[in-house]
C-alpha positions as CSV (number, residue, x, y, z in Angstrom):
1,X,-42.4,-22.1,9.7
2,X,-40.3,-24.4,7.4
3,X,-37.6,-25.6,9.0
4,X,-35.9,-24.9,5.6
5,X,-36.6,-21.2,5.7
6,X,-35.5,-21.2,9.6
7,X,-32.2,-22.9,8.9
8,X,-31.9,-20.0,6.3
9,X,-32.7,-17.0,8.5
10,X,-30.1,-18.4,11.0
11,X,-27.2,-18.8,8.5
12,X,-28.4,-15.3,6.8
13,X,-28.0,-13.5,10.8
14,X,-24.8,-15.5,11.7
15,X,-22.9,-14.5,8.5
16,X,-24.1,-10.7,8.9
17,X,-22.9,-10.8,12.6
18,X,-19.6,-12.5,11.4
19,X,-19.2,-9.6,8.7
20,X,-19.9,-7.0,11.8
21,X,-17.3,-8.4,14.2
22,X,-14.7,-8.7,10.7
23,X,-15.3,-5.3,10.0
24,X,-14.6,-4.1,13.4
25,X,-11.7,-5.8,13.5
26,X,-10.3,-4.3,10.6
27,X,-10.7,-1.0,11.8
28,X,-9.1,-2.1,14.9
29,X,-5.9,-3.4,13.2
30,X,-6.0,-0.2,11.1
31,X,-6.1,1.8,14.3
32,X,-3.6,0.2,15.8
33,X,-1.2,0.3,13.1
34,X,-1.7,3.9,12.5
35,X,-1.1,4.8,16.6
36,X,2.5,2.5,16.6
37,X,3.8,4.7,13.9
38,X,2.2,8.0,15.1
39,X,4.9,9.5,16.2
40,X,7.4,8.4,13.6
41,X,4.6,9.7,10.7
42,X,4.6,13.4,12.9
43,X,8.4,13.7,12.9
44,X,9.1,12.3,8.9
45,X,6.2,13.5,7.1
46,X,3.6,16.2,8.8
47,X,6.6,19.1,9.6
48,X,7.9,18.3,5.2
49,X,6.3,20.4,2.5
50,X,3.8,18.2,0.5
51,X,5.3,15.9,-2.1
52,X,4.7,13.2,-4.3
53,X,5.9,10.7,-1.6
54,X,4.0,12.1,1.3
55,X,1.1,11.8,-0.6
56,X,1.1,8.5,-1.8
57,X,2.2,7.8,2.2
58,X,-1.1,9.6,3.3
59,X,-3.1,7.8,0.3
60,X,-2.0,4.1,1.6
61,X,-2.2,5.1,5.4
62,X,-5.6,6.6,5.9
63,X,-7.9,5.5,2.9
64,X,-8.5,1.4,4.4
65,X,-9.9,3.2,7.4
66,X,-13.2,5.0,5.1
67,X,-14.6,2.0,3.4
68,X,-15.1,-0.3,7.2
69,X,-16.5,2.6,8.3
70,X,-18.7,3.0,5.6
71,X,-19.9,-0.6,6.3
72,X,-20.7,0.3,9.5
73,X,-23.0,2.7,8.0
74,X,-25.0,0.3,6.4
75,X,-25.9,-1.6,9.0
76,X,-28.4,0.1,10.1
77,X,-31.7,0.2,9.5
78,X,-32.0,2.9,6.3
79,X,-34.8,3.6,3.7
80,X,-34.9,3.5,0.0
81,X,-33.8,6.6,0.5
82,X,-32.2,8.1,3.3
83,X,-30.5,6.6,6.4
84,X,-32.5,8.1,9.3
85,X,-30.2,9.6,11.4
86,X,-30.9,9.6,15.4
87,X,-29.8,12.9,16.4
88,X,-32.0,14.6,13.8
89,X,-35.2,13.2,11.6
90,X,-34.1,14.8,8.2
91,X,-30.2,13.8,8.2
92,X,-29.3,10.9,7.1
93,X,-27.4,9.2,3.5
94,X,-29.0,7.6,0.5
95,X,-28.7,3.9,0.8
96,X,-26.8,3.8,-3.2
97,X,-25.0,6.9,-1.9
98,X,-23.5,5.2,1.0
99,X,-22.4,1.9,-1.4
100,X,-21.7,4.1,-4.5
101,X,-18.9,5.8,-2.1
102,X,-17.8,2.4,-0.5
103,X,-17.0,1.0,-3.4
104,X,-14.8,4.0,-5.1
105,X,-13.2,3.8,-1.6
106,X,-12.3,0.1,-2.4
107,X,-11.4,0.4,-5.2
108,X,-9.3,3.6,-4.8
109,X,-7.8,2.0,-1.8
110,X,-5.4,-0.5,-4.7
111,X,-4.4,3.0,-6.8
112,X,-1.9,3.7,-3.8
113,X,0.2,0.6,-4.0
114,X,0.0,0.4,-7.9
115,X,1.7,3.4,-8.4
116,X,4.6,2.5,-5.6
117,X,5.5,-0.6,-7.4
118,X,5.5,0.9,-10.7
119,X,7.5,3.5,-9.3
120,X,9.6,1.2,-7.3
121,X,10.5,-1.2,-11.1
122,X,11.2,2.0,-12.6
123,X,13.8,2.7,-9.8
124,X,15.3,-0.8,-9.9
125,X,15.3,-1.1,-13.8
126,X,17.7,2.1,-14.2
127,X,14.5,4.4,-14.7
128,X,13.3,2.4,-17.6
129,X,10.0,4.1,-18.6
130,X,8.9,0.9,-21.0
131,X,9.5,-1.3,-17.6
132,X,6.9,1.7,-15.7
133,X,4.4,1.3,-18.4
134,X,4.3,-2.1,-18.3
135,X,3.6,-2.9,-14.4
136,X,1.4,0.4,-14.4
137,X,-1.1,-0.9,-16.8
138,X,-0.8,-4.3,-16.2
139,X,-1.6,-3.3,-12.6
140,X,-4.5,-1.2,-12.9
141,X,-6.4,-3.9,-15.4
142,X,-7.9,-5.2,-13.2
143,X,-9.2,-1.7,-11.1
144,X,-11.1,-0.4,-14.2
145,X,-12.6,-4.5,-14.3
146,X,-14.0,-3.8,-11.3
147,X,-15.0,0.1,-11.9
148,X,-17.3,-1.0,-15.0
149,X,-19.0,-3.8,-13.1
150,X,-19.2,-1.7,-10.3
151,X,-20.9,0.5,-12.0
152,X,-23.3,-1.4,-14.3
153,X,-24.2,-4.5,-12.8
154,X,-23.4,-4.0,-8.9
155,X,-27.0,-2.7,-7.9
156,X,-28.3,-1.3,-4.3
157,X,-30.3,-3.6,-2.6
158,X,-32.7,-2.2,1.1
159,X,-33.7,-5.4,2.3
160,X,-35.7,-6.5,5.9
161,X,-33.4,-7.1,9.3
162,X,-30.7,-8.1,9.8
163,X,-29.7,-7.1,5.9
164,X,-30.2,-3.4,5.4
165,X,-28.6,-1.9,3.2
166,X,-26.9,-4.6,0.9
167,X,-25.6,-4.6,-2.5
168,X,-26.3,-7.0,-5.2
169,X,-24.0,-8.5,-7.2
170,X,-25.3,-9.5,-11.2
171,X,-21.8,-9.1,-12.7
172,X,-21.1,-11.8,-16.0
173,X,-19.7,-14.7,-15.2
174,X,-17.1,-14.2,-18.2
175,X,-16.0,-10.3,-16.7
176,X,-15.7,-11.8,-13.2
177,X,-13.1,-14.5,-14.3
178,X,-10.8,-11.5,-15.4
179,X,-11.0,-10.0,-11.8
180,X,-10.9,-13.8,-10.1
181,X,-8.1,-14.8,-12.0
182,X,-5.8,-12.1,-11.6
183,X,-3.8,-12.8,-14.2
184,X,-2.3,-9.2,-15.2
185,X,-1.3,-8.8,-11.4
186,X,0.6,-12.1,-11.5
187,X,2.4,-11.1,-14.9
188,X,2.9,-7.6,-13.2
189,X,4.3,-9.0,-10.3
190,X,6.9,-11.3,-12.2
191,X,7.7,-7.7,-13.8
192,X,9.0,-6.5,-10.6
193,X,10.7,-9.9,-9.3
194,X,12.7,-10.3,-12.4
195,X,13.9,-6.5,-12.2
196,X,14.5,-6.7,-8.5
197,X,16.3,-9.9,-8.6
198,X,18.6,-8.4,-11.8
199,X,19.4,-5.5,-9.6
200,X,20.6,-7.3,-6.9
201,X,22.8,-9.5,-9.0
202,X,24.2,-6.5,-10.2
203,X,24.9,-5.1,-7.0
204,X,26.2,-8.6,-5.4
205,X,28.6,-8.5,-8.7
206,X,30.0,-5.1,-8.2
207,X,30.5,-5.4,-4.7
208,X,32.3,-8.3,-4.1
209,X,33.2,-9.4,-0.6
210,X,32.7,-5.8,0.5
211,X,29.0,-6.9,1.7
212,X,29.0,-8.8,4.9
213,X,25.4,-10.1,4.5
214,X,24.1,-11.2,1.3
215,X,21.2,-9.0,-0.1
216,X,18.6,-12.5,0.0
217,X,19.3,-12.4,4.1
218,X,18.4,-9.1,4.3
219,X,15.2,-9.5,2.3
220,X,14.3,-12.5,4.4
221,X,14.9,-10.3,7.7
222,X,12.8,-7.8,6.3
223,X,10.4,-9.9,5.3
224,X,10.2,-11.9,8.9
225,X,10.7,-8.7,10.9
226,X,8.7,-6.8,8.6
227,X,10.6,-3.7,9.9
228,X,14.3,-3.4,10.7
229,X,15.2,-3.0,14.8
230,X,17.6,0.2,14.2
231,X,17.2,1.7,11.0
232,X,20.3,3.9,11.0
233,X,22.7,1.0,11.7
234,X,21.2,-1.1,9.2
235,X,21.8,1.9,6.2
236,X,24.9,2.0,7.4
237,X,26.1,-1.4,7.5
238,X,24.5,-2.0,4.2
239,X,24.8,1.2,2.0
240,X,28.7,1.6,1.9
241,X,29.4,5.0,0.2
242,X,30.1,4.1,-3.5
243,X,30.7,7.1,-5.8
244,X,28.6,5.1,-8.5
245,X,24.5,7.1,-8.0
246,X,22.8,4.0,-9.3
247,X,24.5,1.4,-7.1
248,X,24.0,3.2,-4.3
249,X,19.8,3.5,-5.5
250,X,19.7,-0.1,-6.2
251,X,21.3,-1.4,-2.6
252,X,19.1,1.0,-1.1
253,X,15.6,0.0,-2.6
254,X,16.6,-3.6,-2.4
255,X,17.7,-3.9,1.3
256,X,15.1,-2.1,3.0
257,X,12.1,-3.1,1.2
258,X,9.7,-4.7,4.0
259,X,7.4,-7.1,1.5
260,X,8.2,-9.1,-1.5
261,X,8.7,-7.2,-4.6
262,X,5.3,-7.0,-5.7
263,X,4.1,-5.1,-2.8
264,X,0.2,-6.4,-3.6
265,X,-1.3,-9.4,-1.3
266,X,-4.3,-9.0,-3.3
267,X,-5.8,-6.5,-5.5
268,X,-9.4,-7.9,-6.4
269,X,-11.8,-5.8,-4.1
270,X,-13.6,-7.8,-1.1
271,X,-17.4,-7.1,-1.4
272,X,-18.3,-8.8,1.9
273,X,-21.5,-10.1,1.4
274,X,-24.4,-12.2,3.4
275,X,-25.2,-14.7,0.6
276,X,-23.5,-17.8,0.4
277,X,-20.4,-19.3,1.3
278,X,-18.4,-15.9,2.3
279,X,-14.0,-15.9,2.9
280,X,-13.3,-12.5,5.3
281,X,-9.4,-13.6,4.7
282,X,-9.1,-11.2,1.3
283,X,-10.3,-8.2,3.3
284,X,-7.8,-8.6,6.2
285,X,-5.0,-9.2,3.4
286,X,-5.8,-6.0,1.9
287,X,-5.8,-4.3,5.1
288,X,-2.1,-6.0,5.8
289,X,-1.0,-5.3,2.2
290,X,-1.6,-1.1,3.1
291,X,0.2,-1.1,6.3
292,X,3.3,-3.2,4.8
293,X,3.3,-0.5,2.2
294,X,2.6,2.6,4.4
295,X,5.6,0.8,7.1
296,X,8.0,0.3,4.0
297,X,7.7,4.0,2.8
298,X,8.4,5.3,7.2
299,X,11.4,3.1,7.0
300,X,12.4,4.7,3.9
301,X,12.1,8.3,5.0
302,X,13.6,7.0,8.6
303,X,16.7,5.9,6.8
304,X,17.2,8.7,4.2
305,X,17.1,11.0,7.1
306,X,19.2,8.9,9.4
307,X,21.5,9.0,6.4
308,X,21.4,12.8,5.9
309,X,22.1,13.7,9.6
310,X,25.3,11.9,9.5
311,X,26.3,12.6,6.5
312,X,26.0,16.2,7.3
313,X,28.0,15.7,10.7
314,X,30.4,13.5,8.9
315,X,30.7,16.8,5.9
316,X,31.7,18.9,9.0
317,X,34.7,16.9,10.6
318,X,35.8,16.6,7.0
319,X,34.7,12.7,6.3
320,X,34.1,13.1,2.9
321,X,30.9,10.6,2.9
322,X,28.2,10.3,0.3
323,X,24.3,10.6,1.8
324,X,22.5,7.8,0.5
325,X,19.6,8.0,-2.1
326,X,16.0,7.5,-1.2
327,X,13.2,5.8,-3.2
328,X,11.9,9.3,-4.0
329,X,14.9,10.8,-5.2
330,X,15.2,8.0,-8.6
331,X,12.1,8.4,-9.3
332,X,11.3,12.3,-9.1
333,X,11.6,12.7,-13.4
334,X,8.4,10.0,-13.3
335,X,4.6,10.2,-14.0
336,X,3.8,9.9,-10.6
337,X,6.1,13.7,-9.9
338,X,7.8,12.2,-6.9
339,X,10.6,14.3,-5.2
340,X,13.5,14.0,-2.7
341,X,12.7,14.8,0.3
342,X,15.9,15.3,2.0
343,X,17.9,17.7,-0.1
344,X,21.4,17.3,-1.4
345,X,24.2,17.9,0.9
346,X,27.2,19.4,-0.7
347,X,30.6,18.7,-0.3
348,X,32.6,21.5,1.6
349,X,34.9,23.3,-0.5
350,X,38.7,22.7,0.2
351,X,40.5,25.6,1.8
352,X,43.6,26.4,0.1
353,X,46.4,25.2,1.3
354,X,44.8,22.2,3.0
């Protein structure tokens, strides 16, 4: 044999076992991630009715784990038909089936996080709906990119061991540029900076000195730390009870938001292949960019019902406080139909005479 063609074989097998060990440690991380936060996710958002927020929670928690699995799938040995299946002769999956569904999995997986950050610069920019519009579209661009080429030139491909079932790739060059590039995501993302960062300015200017840590420090904690250590005493050292609603919303979003404003690492989809020169590093940031998103939206619920507990003790000794606002609450009059999901707790009536 040519050593040409024996160099080739060996680069094709090592770059399919280094997709196989990738994959499995993706599922690993996702595994892991989901069994840390277990039992907050049982106590904040299993017991609630269903809402806009636990379903976008659900969405960006559980739908990274289909698509490795999927990948598994594939490599096995499999027909131009149907994936022979061990425990029975006539079950198994169509080869196109199994990478038609893998790729609406990828691609769905980015639908999740678009919608929280055009939900969280609606919140920020006083529930502009022009500021919505704009990150929303600007965001999804480049999902319905990739949906078309998915569609009409990524084609299914059965080829001989250690292959399988692979997909090949005969998009334009012009129509991959617009996915490569990412422009719209970057101008997106400078949507949601510039509204974050005028938010806090606005809340730094009506505050004063009454703040004991600037709102920057508490990003860069939340950013380093990636969750807070004791969520209740962080909303209550940093979300004084102000009577004015959107102050309170915009000191809220801002301080316990775990990831920079833009909340995407990376929205182009990772199509691990076995040709050429192959980065695994966009598949793992994906991955990262779902649990960041799935851990800001726990510490969220963690802190609006911290904050509803004690407001509720503090509206029975007579306190007086304000319960803080949660993400959901802003944004419940949106596209997306989001809702509270700690209800309002009303002042007591004063007793005559008191």
């Amino acid at each position: 044999m040519d050593p040409a063609q024996v160099s080739e074989i060996i680069a094709i097998y090592q770059s399919t076992q280094s997709t196989t060990f990738c994959v499995a440690a993706l599922i690993a991380l996702a595994v892991y991630s989901w069994f840390i936060n277990l039992n907050d996710e049982l106590s904040l958002f299993w017991p609630c009715p269903t809402k806009g927020v636990s379903l976008l929670y659900f969405a960006i928690r559980y739908l990274p784990f289909f698509e490795p699995v999927l990948s598994m799938i594939t490599a096995y040995p499999m027909s131009d038909e149907w994936l022979a299946m061990s425990i029975h002769p006539d079950l198994g999956f169509r080869c196109d089936l199994i990478l038609r569904v893998g790729q609406v999995l990828t691609l769905a997986v980015y639908i999740a996080p678009t919608i929280f950050s055009a939900n969280r610069a609606y919140a920020l920019s006083e529930q502009t709906r022009f500021i919505y519009c704009v990150v929303l579209i600007l965001s999804l661009a480049p999902f319905f990119v990739n949906l078309i080429s998915s569609i009409v030139w990524v084609k299914s491909a059965n080829l001989p061991p250690p292959l399988f079932c692979s997909q090949e790739n005969l998009t334009p060059a012009p129509i991959s540029l617009i996915s490569e590039t990412q422009l719209s995501l970057i101008i997106a993302d400078l949507v949601v900076i510039l509204v974050t960062w005028r938010a806090t300015y606005k809340v730094i200017k009506e505050t004063g000195g009454l703040l004991k840590t600037s709102i920057t420090q508490v990003l860069l904690f939340n950013v380093l730390m990636q969750r807070p250590v004791n969520q209740s005493a962080l909303a209550a050292q940093y979300l004084p009870n102000y009577p004015d609603r959107s102050l309170r919303t915009s000191l809220h979003t801002s301080a316990l938001e775990p990831v920079r404003p833009g909340t995407r690492l990376t929205h182009i989809p990772s199509q691990i292949t076995t040709f050429g020169d192959v980065s695994y590093v966009p598949a793992f940031l994906d991955l990262l960019m779902s649990i960041l998103n799935a851990d800001f939206l726990l510490n969220l619920q963690k802190a609006a019902s911290s904050s509803s507990s004690s407001y509720a003790d503090s509206a029975q000794l007579g306190s007086g406080g304000l319960p803080s606002l949660n993400f959901a609450a802003i944004s419940q009059s949106n596209h997306a139909g989001f809702a509270a999901d700690a209800d309002d707790v009303s002042l007591p009536e004063a007793s005559p005479g008191a």
